[in-house]
PANUGU-495863 format. One record per residue (C-alpha): residue number from 0; residue in one letter; x, y, z. Coordinates in nm, 2 decimals. Example, Ala and Ser with C-alpha at 12.3 -4.5 7.8 and 13.67 -1.06 7.14 Angstrom:
BEGIN
SITE,seq,type,east,north,up
SITE,0,a,1.23,-0.45,0.78
SITE,1,s,1.37,-0.11,0.71
This chain:
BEGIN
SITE,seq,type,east,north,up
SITE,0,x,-2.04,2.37,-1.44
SITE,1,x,-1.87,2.52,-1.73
SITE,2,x,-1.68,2.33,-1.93
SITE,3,x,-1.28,2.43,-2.07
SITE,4,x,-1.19,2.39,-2.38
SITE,5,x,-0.89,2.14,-2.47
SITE,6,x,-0.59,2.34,-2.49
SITE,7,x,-0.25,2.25,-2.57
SITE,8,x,-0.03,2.60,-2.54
SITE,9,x,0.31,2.68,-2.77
SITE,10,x,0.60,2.71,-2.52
SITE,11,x,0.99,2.75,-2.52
SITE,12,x,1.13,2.39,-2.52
SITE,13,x,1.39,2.33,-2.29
SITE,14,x,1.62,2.07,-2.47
SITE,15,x,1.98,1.92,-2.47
SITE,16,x,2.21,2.17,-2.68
SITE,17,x,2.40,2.02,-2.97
SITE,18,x,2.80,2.04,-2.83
SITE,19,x,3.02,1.73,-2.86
SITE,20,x,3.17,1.80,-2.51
SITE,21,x,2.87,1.57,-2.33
SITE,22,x,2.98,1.27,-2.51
SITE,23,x,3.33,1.18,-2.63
SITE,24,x,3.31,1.20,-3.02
SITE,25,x,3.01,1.31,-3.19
SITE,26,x,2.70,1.43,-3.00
SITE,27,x,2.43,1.14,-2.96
SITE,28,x,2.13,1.24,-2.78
SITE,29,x,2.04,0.89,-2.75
SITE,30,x,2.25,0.84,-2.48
SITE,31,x,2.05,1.14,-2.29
SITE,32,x,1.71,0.99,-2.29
SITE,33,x,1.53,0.80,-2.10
SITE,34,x,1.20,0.57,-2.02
SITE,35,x,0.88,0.75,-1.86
SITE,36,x,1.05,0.76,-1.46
SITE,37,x,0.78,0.50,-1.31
SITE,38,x,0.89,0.23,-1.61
SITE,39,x,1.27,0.11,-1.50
SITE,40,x,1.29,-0.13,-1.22
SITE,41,x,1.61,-0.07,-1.00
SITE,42,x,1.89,-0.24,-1.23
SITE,43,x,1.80,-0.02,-1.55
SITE,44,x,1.79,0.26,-1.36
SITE,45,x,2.11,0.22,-1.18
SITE,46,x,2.24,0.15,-1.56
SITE,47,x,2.07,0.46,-1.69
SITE,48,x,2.26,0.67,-1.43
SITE,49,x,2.57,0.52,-1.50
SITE,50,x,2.48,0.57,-1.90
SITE,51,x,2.59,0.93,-1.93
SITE,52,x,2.67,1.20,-1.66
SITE,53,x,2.38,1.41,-1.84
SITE,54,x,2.13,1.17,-1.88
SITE,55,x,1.75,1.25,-1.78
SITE,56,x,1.70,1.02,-1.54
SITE,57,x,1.96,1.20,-1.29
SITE,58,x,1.69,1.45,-1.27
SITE,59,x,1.38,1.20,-1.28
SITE,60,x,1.49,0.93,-1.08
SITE,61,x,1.61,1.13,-0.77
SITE,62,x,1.57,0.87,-0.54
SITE,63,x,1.85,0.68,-0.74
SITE,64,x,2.11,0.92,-0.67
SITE,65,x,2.02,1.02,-0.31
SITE,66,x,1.82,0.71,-0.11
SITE,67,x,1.67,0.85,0.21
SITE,68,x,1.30,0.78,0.39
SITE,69,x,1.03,0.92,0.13
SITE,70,x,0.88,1.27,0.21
SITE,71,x,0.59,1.27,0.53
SITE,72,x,0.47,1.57,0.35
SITE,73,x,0.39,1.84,0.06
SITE,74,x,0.57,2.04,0.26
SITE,75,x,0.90,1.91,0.30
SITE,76,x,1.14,1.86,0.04
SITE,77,x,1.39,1.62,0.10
SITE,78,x,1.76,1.67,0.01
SITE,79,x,1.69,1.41,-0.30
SITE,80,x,1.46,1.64,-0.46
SITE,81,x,1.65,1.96,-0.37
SITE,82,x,1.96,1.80,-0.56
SITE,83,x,1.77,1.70,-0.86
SITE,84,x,1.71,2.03,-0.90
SITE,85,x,2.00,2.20,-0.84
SITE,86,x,2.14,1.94,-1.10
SITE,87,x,1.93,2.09,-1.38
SITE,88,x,1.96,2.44,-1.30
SITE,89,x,2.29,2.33,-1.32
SITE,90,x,2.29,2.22,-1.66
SITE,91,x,2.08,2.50,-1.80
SITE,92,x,2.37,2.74,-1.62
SITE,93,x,2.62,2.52,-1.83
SITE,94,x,2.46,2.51,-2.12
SITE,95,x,2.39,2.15,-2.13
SITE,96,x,1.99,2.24,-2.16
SITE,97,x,1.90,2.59,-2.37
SITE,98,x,1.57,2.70,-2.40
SITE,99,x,1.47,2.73,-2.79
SITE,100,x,1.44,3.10,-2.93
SITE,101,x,1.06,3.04,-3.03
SITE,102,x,0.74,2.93,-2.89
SITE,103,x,0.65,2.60,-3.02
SITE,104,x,0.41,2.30,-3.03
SITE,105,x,0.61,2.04,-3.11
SITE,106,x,0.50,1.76,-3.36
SITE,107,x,0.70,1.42,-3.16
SITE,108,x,0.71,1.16,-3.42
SITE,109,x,0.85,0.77,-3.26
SITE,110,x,0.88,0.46,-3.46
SITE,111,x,0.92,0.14,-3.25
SITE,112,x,1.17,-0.17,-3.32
SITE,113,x,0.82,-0.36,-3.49
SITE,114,x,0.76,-0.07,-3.69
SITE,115,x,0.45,0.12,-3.52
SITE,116,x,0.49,0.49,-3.61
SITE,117,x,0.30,0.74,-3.40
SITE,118,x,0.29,1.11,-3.39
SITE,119,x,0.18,1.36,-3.15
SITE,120,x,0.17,1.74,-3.07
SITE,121,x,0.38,1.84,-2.74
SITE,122,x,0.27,2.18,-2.53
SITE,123,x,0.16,2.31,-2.26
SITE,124,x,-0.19,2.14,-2.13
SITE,125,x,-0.40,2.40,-1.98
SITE,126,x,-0.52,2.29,-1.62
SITE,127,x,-0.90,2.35,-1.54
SITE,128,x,-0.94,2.62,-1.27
SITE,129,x,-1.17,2.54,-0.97
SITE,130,x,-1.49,2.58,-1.08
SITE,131,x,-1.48,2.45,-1.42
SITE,132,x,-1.50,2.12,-1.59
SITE,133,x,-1.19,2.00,-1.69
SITE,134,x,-1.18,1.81,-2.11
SITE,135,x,-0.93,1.56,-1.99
SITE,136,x,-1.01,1.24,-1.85
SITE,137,x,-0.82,0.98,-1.64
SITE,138,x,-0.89,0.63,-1.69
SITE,139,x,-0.71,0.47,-1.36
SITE,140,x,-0.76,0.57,-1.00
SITE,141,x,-0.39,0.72,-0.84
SITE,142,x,-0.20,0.64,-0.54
SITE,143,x,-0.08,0.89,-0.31
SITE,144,x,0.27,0.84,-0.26
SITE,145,x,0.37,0.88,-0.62
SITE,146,x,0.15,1.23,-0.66
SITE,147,x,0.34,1.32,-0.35
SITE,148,x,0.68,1.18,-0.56
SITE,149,x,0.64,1.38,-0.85
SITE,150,x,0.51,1.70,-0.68
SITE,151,x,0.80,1.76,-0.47
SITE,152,x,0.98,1.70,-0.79
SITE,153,x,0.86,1.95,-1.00
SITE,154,x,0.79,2.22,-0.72
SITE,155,x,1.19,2.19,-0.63
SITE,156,x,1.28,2.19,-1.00
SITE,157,x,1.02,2.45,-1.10
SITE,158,x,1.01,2.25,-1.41
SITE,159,x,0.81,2.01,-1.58
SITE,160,x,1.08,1.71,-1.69
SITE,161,x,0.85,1.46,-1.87
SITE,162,x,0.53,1.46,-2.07
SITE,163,x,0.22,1.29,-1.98
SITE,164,x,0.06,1.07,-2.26
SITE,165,x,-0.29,1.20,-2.37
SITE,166,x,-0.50,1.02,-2.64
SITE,167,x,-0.83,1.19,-2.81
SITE,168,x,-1.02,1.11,-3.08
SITE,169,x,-0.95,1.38,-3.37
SITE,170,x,-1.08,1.22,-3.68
SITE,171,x,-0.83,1.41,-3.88
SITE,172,x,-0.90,1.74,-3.80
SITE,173,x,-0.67,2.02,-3.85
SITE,174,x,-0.44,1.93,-3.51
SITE,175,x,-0.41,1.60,-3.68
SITE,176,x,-0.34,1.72,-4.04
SITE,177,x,-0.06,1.93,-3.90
SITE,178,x,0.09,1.66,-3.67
SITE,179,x,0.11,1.46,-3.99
SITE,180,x,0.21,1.75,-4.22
SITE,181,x,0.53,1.82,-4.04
SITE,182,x,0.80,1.76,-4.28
SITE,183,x,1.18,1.82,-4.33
SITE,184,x,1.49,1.82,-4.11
SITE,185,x,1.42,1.75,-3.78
SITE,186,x,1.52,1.91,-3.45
SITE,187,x,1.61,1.59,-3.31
SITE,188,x,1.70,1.29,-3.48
SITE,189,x,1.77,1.01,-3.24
SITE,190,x,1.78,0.59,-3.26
SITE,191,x,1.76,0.45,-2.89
SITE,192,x,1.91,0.12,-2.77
SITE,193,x,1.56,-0.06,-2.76
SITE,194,x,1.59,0.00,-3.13
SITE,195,x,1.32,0.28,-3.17
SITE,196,x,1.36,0.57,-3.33
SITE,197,x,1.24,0.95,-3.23
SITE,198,x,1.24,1.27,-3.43
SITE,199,x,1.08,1.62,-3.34
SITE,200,x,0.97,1.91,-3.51
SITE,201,x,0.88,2.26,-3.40
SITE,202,x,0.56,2.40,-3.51
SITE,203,x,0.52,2.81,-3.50
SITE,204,x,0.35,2.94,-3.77
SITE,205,x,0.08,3.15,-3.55
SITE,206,x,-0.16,3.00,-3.88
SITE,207,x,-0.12,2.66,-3.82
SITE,208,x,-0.15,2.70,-3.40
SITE,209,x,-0.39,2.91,-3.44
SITE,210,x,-0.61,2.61,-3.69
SITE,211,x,-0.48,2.37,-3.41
SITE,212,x,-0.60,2.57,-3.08
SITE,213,x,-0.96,2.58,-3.29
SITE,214,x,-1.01,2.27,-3.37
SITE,215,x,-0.88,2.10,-2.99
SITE,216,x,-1.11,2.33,-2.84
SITE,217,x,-1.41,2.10,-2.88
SITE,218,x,-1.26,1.81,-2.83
SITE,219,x,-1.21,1.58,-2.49
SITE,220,x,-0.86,1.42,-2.42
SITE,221,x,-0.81,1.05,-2.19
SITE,222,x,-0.47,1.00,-1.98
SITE,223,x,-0.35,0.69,-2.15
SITE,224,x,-0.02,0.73,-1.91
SITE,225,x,0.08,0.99,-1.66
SITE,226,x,-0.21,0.98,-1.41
SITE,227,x,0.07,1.01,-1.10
SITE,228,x,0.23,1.35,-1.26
SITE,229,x,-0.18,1.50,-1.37
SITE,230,x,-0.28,1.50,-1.02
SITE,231,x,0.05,1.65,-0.94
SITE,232,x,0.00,1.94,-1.21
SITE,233,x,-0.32,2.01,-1.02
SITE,234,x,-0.19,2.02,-0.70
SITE,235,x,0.10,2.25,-0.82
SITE,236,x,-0.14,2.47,-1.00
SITE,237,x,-0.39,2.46,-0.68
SITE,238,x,-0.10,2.52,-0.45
SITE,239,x,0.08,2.82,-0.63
SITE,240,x,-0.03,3.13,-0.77
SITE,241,x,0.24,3.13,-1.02
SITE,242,x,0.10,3.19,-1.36
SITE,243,x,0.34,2.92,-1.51
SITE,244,x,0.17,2.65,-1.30
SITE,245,x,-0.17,2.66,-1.56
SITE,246,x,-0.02,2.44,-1.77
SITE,247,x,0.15,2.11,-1.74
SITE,248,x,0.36,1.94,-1.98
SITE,249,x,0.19,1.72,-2.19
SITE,250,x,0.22,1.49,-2.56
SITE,251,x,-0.11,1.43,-2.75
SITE,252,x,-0.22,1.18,-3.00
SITE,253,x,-0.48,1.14,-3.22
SITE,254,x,-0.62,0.78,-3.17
SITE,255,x,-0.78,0.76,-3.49
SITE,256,x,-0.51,0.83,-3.66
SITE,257,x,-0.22,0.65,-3.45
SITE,258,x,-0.44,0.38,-3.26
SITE,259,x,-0.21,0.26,-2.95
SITE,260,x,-0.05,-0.03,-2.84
SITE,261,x,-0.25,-0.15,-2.54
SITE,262,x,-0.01,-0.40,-2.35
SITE,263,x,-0.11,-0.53,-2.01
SITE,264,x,0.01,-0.52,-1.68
SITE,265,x,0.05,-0.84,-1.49
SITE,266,x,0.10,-0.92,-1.18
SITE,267,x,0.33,-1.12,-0.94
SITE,268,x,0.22,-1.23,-0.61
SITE,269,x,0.55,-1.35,-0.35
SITE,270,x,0.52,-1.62,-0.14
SITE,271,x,0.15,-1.74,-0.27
SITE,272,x,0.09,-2.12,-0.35
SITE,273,x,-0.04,-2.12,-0.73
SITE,274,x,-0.19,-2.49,-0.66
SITE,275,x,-0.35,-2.38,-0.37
SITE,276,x,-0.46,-2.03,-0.52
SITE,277,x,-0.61,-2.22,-0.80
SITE,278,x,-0.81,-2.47,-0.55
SITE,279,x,-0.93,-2.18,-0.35
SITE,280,x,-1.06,-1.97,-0.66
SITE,281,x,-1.29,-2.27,-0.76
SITE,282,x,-1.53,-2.17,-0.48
SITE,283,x,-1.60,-1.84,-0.71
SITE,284,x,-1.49,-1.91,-1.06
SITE,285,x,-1.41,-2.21,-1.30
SITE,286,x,-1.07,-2.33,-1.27
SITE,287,x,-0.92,-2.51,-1.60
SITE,288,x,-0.51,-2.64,-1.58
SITE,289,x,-0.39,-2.54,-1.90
SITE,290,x,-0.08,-2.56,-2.14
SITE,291,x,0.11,-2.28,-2.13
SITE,292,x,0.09,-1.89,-2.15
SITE,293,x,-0.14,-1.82,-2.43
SITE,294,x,-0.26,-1.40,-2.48
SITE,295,x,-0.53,-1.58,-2.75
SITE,296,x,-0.64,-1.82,-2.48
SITE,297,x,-0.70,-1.54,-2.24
SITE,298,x,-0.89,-1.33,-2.50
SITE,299,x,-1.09,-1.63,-2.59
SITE,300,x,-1.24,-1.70,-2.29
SITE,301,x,-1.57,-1.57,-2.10
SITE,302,x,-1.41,-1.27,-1.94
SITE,303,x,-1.34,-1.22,-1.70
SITE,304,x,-1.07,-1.42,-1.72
SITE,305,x,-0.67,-1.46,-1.61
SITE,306,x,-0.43,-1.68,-1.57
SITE,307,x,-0.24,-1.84,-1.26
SITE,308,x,0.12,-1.92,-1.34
SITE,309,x,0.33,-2.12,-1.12
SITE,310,x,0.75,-2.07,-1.14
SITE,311,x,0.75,-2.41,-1.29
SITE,312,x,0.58,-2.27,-1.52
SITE,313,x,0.23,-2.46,-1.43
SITE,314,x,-0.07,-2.28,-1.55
SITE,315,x,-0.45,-2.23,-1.43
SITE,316,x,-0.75,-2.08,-1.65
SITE,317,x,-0.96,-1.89,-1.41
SITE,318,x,-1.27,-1.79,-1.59
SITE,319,x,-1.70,-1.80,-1.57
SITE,320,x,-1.72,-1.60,-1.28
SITE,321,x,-2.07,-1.60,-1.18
SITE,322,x,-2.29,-1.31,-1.25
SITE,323,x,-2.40,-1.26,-0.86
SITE,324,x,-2.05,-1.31,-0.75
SITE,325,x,-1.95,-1.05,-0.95
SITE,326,x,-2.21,-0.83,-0.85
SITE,327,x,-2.22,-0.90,-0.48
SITE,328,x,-1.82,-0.81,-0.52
SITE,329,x,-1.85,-0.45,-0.71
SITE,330,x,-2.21,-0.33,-0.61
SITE,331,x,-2.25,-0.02,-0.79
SITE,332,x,-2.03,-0.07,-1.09
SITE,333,x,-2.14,-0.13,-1.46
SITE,334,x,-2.16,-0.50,-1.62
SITE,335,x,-1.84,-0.36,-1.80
SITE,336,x,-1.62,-0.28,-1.54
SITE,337,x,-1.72,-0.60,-1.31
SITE,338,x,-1.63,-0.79,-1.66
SITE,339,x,-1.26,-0.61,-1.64
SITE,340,x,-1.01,-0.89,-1.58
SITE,341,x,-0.84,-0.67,-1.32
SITE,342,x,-1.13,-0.60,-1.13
SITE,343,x,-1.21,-0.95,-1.05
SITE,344,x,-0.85,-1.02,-0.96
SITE,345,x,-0.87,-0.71,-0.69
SITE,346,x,-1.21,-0.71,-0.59
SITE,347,x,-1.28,-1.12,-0.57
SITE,348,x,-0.95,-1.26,-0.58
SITE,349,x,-0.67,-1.14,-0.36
SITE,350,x,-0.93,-1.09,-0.05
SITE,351,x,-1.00,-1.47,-0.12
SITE,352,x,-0.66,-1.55,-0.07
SITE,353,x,-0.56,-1.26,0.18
SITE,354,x,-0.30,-1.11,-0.05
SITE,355,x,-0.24,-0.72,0.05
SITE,356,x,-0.23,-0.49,-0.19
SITE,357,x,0.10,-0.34,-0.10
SITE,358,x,0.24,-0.69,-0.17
SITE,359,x,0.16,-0.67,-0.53
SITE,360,x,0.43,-0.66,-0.78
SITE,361,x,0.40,-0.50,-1.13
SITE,362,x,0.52,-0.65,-1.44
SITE,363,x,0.47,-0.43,-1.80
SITE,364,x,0.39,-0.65,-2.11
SITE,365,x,0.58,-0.98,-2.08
SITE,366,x,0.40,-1.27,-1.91
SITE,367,x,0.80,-1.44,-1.93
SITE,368,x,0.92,-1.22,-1.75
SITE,369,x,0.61,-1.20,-1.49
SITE,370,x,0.66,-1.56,-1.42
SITE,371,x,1.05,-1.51,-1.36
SITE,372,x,0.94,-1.23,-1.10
SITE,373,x,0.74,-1.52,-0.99
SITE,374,x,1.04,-1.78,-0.97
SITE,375,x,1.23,-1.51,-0.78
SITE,376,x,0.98,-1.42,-0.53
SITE,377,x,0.84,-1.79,-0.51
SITE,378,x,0.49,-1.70,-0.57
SITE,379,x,0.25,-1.70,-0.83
SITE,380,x,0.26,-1.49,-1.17
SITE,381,x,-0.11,-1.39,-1.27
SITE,382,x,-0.11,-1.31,-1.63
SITE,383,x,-0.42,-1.08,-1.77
SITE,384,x,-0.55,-1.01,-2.10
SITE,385,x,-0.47,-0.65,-2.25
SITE,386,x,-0.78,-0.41,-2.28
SITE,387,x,-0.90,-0.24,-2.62
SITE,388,x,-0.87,0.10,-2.65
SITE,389,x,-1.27,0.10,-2.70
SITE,390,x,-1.35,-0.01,-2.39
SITE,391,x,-1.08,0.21,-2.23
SITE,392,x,-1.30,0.46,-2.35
SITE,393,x,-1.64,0.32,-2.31
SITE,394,x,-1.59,0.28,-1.97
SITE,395,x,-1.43,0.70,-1.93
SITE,396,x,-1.71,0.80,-2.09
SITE,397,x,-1.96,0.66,-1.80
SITE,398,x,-1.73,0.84,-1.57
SITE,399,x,-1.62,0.51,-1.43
SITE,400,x,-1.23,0.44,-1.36
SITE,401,x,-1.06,0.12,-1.43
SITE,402,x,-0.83,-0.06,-1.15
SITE,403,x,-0.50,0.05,-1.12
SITE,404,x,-0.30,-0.05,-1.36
SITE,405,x,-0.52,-0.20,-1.56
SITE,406,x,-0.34,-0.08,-1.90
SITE,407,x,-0.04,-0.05,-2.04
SITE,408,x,-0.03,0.22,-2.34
SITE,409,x,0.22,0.29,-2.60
SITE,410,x,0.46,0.40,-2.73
SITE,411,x,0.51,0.62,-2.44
SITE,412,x,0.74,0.94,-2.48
SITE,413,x,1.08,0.93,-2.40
SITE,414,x,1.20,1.16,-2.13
SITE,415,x,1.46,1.40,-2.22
SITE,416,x,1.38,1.58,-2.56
SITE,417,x,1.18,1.86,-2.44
SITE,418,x,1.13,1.97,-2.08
SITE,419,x,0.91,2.31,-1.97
SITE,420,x,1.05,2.48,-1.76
SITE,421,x,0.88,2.79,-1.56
SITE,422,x,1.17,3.00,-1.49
């Protein structure tokens, strides 16, 4: 099967026009923006709506505005995506949103409150065609519903409203040299309430995209976030003959250059005992009561490994999984992938204590606030170790997939400065 090469493709930005009549005062884009649409629970995004009668997340987060049973099929599309849509043709109608004058990659440059810096080149990812190999790889299995989400989305909007988050390794070729080379006034210049700061430039020298396109060609990209809308931008593209549907909206990074933050995602379980979780794990793993959440604790011990958390605040090692346990659990998978700390919890644990799958809650980066979920729900809090981006990668490269949220990466593009859209 022939393989495509990696391309990112120049577009014409869609992106908020620079009038003071969208916010009283001066014009603060800040106020506009808005987290990757799977990342805010139900409070923030109620807040985010109420933020700014512009901001993104009126588009993203349909379901906010207009609450009604979710869609039984591709082919439907309910009144909540049919109004998210009319909302931004609205605003490109209004002149809120204007499409820039000039095909562009854009060079998106963020800087987080703790001082990470990471750049990137936004365009147009080119989707592989039926019959061809495509250079990007997921990492993480999807779940229906939200392909289904997103698709509807972006078919009723014709549009693509936030980037996916690609990673490849570039070892400073010329993409990379002219992501970092970008220089001067930017196009947007903007300092969010989480304290991070994000700047873009336009790059449209035919020269410098034309060095670019060469040197991605070669190269292989993985989905470090995004999973949910890439199998949407396939569907669209299989679903439409529309020329505008071969490419999806997309932000790259060069990991060599701007390694990512690799947070975990933990998870809360209502309504289960941790005292009795912990006794009923010792008939597959060692159990060890501990003091405290401890990340080093986790990555220090024989993996895999995870942690039970009580809403008191009581806390279980769970560790030394035995080698024929793990392999009578995940037959067919590598050493590495049966050694993944969410692989045991999903494969060994939860069908030990009959926990469902759809029960699971999600909690990004902060055991804390894992183990309030926990408190809330009266259940347990089970706190993993974060991956390295290596074995993110080691284990793509086998053509394995990790668990489901399994990773965390960041910093993850806000939503907001540049939109494609098709029409």
């Amino acid at each position: 099967m022939p393989r495509r090469p990696l391309e990112l493709a120049p577009f014409r930005g869609l992106r908020y026009a620079d009038v003071d009549r969208f916010v009283t005062g001066e014009f603060d884009i800040a106020r506009l923006l808005a987290p990757p649409y799977d990342i805010p629970g139900a409070e923030e995004a109620r807040a985010l709506l109420r933020s700014d009668p512009h901001n993104a997340a009126r588009v993203t987060l349909p379901y906010e505005l207009n609450r009604e049973d979710p869609p039984s099929s591709y082919g439907a599309v309910p009144r909540r995506y049919r109004a998210a849509a009319a909302l931004l043709h609205d605003w490109i109608d209004r002149g809120v949103l204007v499409r820039d004058d000039q095909e562009a990659l854009y060079v998106y440059e963020q800087v987080t409150p703790q001082g990470r810096r990471q750049r990137g080149l936004l365009g147009g990812l080119r989707l592989p065609e039926e019959g061809s190999e495509s250079p990007v790889r997921p990492h993480e299995d999807v779940a229906a519903a939200p392909v289904r989400d997103r698709f509807l989305l972006m078919a009723a909007a014709r549009a693509d409203l936030e980037p996916i988050f690609l990673l490849y390794r570039g070892g400073g070729g010329a993409a990379s040299a002219a992501t970092e080379s970008a220089s001067g006034p930017p196009l947007v210049s903007a300092r969010t309430r989480d304290g991070a700061e994000h700047r873009l430039w336009a790059l449209t020298d035919p020269a410098v995209l034309a060095r670019i396109a060469g040197d991605l060609a070669e190269r292989s990209a993985l989905i470090a976030d995004g999973h949910h809308r890439y199998a949407a931008y396939r569907l669209l593209r299989e679903a439409h003959g529309d020329p505008g549907r071969r490419h999806g909206l997309a932000l790259l990074v060069d990991s060599d250059t701007h390694p990512p933050d690799l947070g975990a995602i933990h998870r809360v379980l209502p309504g289960l005992d941790t005292a009795s979780a912990a006794s009923a794990a010792e008939a597959v793993a060692a159990v060890d009561r501990v003091d405290g959440i401890s990340p080093a604790l986790l990555q220090r011990a024989e993996q895999p490994a995870l942690l039970l958390v009580s809403p008191e605040g009581t806390a279980y090692l769970v560790h030394g999984f035995g080698e024929q346990e793990l392999e009578r659990a995940m037959p067919g998978r590598s050493p590495e992938w049966r050694r993944l700390p969410t692989a045991a919890l999903h494969e060994i644990l939860l069908p030990l204590w009959g926990v469902a799958e759809e029960r699971v809650r999600m909690v990004h980066d902060d055991p804390a606030e894992a183990v309030a979920a926990a408190r809330e729900a009266e259940g347990t809090a089970v706190v993993v170790p974060a991956l390295d981006v290596s074995q993110v990668y080691a284990i793509t490269d086998r053509g394995e997939l990790t668990p489901r949220k399994s990773t965390s990466f960041g910093p993850k593009p806000r939503t907001g400065l540049v939109m494609r859209v098709l029409d």
